[in-house]
TORKOL-4160 file (C-alpha; in steps of 0.2 Angstrom, whole numbers, padded with zeros to 4 digits, m for minus):
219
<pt num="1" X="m0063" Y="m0014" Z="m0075"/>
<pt num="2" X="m0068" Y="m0033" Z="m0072"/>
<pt num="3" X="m0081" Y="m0040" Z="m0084"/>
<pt num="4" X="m0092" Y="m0048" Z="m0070"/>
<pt num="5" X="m0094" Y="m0033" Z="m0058"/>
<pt num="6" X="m0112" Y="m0033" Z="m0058"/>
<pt num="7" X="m0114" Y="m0050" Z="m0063"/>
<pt num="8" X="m0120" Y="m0045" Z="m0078"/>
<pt num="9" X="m0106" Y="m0046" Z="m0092"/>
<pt num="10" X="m0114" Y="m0036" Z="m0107"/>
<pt num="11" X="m0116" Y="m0022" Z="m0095"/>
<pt num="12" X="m0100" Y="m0021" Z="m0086"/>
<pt num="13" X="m0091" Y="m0023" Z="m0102"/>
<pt num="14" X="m0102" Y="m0007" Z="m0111"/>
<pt num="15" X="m0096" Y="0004" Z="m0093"/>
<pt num="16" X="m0078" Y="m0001" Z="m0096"/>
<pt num="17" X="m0079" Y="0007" Z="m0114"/>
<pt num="18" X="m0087" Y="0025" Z="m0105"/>
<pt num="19" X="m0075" Y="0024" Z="m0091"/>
<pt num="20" X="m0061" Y="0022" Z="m0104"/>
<pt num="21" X="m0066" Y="0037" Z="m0114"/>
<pt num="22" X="m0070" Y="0047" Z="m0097"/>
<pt num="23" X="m0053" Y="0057" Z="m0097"/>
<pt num="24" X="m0049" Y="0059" Z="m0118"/>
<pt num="25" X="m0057" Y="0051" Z="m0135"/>
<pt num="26" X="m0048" Y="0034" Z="m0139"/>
<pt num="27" X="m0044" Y="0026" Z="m0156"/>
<pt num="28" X="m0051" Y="0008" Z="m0157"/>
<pt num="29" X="m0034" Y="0002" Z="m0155"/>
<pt num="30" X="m0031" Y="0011" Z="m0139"/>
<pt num="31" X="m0052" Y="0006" Z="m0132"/>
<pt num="32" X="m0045" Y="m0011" Z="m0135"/>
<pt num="33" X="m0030" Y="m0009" Z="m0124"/>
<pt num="34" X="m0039" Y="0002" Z="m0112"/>
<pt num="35" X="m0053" Y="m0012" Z="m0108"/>
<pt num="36" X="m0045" Y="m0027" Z="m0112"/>
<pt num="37" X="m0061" Y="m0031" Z="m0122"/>
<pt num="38" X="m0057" Y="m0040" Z="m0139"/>
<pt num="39" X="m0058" Y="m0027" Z="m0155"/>
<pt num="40" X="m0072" Y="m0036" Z="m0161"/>
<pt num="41" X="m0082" Y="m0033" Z="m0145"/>
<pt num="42" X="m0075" Y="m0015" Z="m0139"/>
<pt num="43" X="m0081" Y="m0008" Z="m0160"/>
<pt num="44" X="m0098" Y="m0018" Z="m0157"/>
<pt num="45" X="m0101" Y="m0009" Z="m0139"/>
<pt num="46" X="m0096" Y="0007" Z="m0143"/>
<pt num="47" X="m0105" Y="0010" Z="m0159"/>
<pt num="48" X="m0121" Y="0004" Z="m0150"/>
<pt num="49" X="m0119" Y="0015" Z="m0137"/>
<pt num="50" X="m0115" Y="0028" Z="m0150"/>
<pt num="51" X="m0132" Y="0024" Z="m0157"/>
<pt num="52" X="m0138" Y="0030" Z="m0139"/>
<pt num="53" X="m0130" Y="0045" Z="m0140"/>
<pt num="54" X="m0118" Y="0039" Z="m0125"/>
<pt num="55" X="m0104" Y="0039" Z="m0135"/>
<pt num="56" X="m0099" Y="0051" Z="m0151"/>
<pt num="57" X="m0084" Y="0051" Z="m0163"/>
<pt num="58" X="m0074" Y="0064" Z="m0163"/>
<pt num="59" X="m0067" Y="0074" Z="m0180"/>
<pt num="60" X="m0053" Y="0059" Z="m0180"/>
<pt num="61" X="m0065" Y="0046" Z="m0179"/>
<pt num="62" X="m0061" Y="0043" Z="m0159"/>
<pt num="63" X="m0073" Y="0036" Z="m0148"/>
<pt num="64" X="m0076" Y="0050" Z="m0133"/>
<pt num="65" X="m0093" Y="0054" Z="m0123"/>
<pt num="66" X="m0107" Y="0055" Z="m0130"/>
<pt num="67" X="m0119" Y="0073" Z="m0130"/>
<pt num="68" X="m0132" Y="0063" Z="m0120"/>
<pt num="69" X="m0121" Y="0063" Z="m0105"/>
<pt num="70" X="m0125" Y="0080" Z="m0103"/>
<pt num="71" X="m0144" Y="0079" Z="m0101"/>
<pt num="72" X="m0142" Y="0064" Z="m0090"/>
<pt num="73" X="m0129" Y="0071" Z="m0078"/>
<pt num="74" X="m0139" Y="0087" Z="m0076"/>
<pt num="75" X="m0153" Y="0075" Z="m0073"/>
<pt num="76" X="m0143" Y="0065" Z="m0060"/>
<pt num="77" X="m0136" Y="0080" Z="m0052"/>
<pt num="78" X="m0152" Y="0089" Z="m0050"/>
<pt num="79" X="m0159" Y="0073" Z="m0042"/>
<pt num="80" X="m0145" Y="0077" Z="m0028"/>
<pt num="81" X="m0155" Y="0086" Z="m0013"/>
<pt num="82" X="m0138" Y="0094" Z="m0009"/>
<pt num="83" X="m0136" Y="0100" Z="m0027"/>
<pt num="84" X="m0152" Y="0108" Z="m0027"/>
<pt num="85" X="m0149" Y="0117" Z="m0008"/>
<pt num="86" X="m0134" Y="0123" Z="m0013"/>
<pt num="87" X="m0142" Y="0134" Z="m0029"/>
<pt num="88" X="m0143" Y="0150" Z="m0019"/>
<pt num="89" X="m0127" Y="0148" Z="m0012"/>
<pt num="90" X="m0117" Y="0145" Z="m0026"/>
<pt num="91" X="m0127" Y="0161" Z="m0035"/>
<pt num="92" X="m0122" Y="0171" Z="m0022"/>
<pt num="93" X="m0103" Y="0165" Z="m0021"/>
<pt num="94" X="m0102" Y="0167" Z="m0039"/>
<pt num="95" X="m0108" Y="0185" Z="m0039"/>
<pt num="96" X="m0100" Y="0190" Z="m0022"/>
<pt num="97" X="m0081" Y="0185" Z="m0031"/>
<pt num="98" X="m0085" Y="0184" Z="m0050"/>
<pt num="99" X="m0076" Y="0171" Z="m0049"/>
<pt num="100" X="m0081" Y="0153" Z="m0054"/>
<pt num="101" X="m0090" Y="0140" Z="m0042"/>
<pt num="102" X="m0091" Y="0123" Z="m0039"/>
<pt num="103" X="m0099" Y="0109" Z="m0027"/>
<pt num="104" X="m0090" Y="0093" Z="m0027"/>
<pt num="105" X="m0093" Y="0076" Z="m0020"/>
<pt num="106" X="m0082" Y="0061" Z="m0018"/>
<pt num="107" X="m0085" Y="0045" Z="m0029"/>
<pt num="108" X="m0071" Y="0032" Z="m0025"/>
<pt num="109" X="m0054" Y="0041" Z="m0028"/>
<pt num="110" X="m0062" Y="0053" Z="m0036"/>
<pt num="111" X="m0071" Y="0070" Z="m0034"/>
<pt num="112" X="m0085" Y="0076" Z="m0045"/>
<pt num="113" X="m0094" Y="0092" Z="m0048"/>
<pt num="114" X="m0112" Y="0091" Z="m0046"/>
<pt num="115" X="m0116" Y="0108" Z="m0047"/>
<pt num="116" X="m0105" Y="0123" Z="m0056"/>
<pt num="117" X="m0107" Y="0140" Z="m0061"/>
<pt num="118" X="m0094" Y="0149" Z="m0073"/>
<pt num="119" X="m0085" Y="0168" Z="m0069"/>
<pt num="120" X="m0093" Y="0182" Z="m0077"/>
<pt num="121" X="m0074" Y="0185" Z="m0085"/>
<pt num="122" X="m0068" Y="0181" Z="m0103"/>
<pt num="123" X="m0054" Y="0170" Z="m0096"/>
<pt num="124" X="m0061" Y="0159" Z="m0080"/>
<pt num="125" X="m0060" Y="0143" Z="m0074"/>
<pt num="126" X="m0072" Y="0131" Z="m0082"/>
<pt num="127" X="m0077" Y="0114" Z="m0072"/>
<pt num="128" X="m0092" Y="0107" Z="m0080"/>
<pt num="129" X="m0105" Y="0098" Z="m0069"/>
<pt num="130" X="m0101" Y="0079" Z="m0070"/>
<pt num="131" X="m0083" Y="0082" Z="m0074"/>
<pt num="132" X="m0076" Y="0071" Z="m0063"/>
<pt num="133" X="m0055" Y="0073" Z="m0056"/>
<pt num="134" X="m0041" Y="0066" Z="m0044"/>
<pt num="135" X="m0047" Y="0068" Z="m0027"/>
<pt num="136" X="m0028" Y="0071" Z="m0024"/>
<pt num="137" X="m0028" Y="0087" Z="m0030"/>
<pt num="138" X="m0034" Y="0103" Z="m0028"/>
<pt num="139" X="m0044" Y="0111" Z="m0014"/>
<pt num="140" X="m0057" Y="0102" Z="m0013"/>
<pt num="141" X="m0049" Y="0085" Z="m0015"/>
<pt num="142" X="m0040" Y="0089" Z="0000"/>
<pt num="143" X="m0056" Y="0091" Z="0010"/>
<pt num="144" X="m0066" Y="0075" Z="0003"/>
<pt num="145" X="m0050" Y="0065" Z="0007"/>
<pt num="146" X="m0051" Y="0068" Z="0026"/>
<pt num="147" X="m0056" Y="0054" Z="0034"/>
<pt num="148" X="m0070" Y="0051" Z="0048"/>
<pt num="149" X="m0062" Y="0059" Z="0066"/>
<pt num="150" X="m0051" Y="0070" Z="0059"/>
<pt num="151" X="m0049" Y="0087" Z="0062"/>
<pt num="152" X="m0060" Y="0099" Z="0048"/>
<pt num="153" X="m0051" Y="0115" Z="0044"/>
<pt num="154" X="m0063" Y="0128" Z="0041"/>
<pt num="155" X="m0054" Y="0131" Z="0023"/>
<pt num="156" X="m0041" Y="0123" Z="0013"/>
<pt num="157" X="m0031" Y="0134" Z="m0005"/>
<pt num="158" X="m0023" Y="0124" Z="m0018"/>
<pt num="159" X="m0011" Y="0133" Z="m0032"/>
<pt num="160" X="m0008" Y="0128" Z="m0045"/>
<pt num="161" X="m0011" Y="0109" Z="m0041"/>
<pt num="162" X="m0023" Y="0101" Z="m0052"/>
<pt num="163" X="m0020" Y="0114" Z="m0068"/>
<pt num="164" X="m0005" Y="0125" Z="m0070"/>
<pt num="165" X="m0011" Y="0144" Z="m0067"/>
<pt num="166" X="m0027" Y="0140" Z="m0058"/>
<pt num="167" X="m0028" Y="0142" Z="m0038"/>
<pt num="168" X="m0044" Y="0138" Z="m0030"/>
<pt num="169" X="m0052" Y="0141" Z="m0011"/>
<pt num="170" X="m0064" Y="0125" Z="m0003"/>
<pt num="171" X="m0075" Y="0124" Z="0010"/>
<pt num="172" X="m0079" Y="0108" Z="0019"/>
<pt num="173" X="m0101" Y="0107" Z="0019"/>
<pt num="174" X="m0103" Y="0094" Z="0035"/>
<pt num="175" X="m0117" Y="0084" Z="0042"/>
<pt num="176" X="m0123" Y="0085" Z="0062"/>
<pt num="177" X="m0110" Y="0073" Z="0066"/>
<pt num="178" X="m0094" Y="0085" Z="0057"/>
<pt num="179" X="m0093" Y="0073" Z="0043"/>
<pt num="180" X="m0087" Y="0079" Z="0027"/>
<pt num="181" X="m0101" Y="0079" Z="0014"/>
<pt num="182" X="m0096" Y="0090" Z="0000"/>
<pt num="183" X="m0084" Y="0103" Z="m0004"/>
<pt num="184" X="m0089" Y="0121" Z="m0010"/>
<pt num="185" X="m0075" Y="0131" Z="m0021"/>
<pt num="186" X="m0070" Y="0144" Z="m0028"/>
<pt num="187" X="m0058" Y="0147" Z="m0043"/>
<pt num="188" X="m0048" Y="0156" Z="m0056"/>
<pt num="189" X="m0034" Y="0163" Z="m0065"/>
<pt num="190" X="m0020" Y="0166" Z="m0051"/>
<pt num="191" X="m0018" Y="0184" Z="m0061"/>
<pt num="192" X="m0033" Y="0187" Z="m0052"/>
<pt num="193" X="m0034" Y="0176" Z="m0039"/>
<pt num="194" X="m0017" Y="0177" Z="m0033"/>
<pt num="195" X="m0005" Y="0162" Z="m0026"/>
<pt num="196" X="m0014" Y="0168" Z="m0010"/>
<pt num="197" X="m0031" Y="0164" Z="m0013"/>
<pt num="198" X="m0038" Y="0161" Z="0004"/>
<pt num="199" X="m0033" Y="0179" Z="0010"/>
<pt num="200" X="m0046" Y="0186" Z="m0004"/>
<pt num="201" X="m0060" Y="0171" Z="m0004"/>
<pt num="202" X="m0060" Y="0160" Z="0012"/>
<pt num="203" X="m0072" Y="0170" Z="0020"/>
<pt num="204" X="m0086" Y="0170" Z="0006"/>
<pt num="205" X="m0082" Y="0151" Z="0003"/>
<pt num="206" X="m0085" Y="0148" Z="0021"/>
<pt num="207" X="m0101" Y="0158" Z="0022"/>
<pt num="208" X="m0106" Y="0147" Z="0006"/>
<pt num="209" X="m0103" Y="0130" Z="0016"/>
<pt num="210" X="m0113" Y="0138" Z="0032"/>
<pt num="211" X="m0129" Y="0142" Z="0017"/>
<pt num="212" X="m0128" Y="0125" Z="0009"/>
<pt num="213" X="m0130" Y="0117" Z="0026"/>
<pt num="214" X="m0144" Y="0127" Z="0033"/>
<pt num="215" X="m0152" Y="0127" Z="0016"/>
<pt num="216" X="m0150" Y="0106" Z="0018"/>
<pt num="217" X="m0155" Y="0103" Z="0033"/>
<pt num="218" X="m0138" Y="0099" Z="0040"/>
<pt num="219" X="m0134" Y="0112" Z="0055"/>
């Protein structure tokens, strides 16, 4: 990340040390070389945001994200409109597959979660809300890369793309105009999903879609 993105350096530089530690704690060494930052500043940003509980060490001393993340991404999410319509929807998807659920959005190159809720099964798929992942993979990535004018399919699968083991079902959630807005997905443990998970979920995911844009304001 450039230092002067928002013009305002002390800022930029202290979202380059959460953007590093998004994906896995860093050492000090490996922040450095992450950021470009100099050691001195990268050790003097990161314990300060440490202070405000945006960033934690981890049991090696690493520098990863911080618990207050949590609080502040639910915050954020729940100030999404779409996230709050698609509550009912993603209950009823959930119980209707006993699988686990998810509403994604695109950020850049990126998808993120926004809402979730977990499989009722010991071993499930677990995507927590904020989490956020390639927009190349996986279901739901597929959809939120379609651009403007192109055609929508009604569903799209994924096996074992993002994580070894895992399939998942999405289904596109569209404004007025056909654009894509958000993914809604379903996923699992292909034991229980099978590599064809779109013959056993497609149909519910869809209904979900149709639920989240009636329940928005969309259709």
């Amino acid at each position: 990340m450039e230092p002067t993105v928002s013009g305002v350096g002390v800022l930029d530089k202290s979202v380059s040390v959460l953007v590093a530690v998004e994906q896995r704690p860093l050492s000090l060494a490996e922040l450095v070389e992450a950021t470009g930052l100099s050691r001195a500043t990268a050790h003097r940003l990161a314990v300060a945001l440490e202070v405000h509980g945006l960033v934690r060490r981890d049991d090696e001393g690493r520098f990863a994200l911080g618990i207050r993340l949590v609080a502040l991404g639910r915050a954020a999410a729940e100030a999404i409109p779409l996230a709050s319509a698609a509550a009912g929807a993603l209950e009823e998807l959930r119980d209707a597959t006993e699988e686990s659920v998810q509403l994604y959005v695109r950020d850049g190159d990126r998808r993120v979660c926004i809402a979730a809720l977990e499989s009722p099964h010991g071993l499930r798929t677990i995507v927590p809300m904020g989490a956020s992942l390639p927009i190349d993979k996986g279901s739901a990535g597929k959809l939120l890369s379609i651009a403007d004018g192109e055609r929508v399919p009604e569903w799209v699968q994924s096996v074992g793309e993002r994580e070894a083991g895992v399939a998942s079902v999405s289904a596109p959630v569209c404004d007025g105009d056909g654009r894509v807005l958000a993914a809604v997905s379903v996923s699992g443990p292909m034991e229980r999903t099978s590599r064809k998970p779109g013959a056993r979920y497609a149909t519910d995911v869809i209904a979900a879609a149709r639920r989240i844009e009636r329940a928005a304001g969309l259709r």
